[in-house]
N, C-alpha and C positions, 0 to 999 in steps of 0.2 A: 380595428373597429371596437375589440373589447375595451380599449384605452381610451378612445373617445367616453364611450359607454360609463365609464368608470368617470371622466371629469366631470360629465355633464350632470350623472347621479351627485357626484361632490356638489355641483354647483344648486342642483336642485334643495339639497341640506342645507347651505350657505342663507337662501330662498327662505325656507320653511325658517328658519333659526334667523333670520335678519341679521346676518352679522356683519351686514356691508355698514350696519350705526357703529360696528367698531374699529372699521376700516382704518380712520382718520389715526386712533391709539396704534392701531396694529401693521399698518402699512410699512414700516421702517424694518420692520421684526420679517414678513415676508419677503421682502426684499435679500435680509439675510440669508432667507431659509434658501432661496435660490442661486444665492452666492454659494454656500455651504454645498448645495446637488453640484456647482458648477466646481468647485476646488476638488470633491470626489474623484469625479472624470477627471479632471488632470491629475493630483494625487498616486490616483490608480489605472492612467491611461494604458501602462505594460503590465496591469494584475490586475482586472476588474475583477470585485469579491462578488459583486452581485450584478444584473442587466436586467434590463426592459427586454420580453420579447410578444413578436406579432408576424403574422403571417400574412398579414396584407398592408401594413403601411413602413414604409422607410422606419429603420431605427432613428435615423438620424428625430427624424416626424416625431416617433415616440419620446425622445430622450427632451425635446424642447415642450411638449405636452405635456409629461408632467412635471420639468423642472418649472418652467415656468404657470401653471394653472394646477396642477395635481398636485403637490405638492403645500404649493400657499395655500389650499383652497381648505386642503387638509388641516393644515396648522391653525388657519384663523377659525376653523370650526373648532376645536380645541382651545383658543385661546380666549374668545370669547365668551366662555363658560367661564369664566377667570371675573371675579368681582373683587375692589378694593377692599369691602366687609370682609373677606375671608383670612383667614388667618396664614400664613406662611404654610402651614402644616397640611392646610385646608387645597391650598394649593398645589403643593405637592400631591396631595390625594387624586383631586382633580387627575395631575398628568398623569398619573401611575393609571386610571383610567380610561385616560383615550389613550394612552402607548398601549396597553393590552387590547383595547376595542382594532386599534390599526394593525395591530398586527396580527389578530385573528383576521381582516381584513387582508392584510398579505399573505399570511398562509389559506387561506381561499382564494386569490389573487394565485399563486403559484400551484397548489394541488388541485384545482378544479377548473382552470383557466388558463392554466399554461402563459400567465402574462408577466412571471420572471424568474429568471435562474438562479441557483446561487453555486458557487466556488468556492476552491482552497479551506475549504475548512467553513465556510459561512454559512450560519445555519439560519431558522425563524427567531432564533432566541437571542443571535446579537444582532439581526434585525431589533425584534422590540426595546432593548438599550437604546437602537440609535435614534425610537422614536422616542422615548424617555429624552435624551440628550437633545432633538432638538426641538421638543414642547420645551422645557427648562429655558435653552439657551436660546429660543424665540422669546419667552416670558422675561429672561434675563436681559434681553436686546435694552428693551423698553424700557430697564432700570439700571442698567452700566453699560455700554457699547464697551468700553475699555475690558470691564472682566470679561466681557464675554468672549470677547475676541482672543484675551489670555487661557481660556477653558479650550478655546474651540481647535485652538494651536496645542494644546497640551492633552488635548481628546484626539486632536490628528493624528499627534506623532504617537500615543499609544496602538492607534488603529495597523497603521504604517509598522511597527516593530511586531504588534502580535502576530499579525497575517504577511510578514516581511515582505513589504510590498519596494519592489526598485523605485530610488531617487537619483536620477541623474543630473548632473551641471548642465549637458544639454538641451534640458528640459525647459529650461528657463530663457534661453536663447530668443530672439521676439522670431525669429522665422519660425523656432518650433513652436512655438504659444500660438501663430499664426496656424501653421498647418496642423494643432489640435483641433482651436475651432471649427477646423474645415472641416475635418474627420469627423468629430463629433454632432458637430448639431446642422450641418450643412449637407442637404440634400443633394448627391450626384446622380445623375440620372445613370450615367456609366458604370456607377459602383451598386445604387442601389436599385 
């Protein structure tokens, strides 16, 4: 429930902030961002650094909740504070301010609500990098798909060595890419 709770306040921001006028510029970039939540979970489907957690609705429930709505919802609030007047520098500022606003946001999220864990070493502070990284390389989307996709490969595989997370060949298999899906964002009544 607190995860709904949590989109629905997103969504109401979104609301109050009119950011659905920059929907049309911003669409392609959230798109990303959920691309980016969905290569995590595989990435790190045998060492998740961090998880969604709830006591009353399927993970599977949570993990598509905010990959797909929590998440964008987050990012376009962000990015639509983004004006062409501003200056490169200006812009950065911008993000260096909603990564610290989101992730005092998670760290209330996780010490006062219990709605996520973290592992192997992952703390609140390489959370806020990763909201750094992907305010940027949402804003980046919109201005080179090519770099961004060259950062976002080059910000993985850092991720992947620091916290040595397992890459297997079988990984990529389509049965297994199949029964990730399933795991991940697929509701079992018998599992969950």
């Amino acid at each position: 429930m607190k995860h709904i709770v949590m989109v629905l306040l997103l969504l109401l921001l979104n609301l109050k902030y009119k950011t659905w006028r920059k929907l049309p510029l911003y669409s392609s970039a959230l798109f990303y961002v959920s691309f980016v939540n969905i290569l995590y979970y595989f990435v790190c489907q045998k060492k998740l650094v961090w998880e969604f957690e709830s006591n009353n609705m399927p993970l599977p429930k949570v993990r598509v909740l905010q990959v797909f709505l929590g998440t964008p919802l987050l990012t376009l609030l962000c990015l639509s504070g983004l004006t062409n007047q501003q200056s490169f520098g200006m812009k950065i500022f911008h993000i260096v301010k909603c990564s610290l606003g989101s992730t005092l946001l998670e760290w209330l999220a996780k010490s006062k609500f219990d709605m996520i864990s973290f592992y192997h070493r992952w703390n609140i502070c390489w959370s806020g990098l990763i909201y750094f990284l992907q305010y940027l390389f949402s804003y980046l989307y919109t201005r080179s798909r090519f770099l961004t996709f060259i950062l976002t490969i080059l910000s993985t595989e850092m991720f992947v060595q620091l916290f040595k997370i397992p890459i297997s060949n079988s990984m990529f298999k389509p049965a297994a890419i199949k029964e990730f899906f399933k795991l991940t964002f697929i509701v079992n009544p018998e599992r969950d």
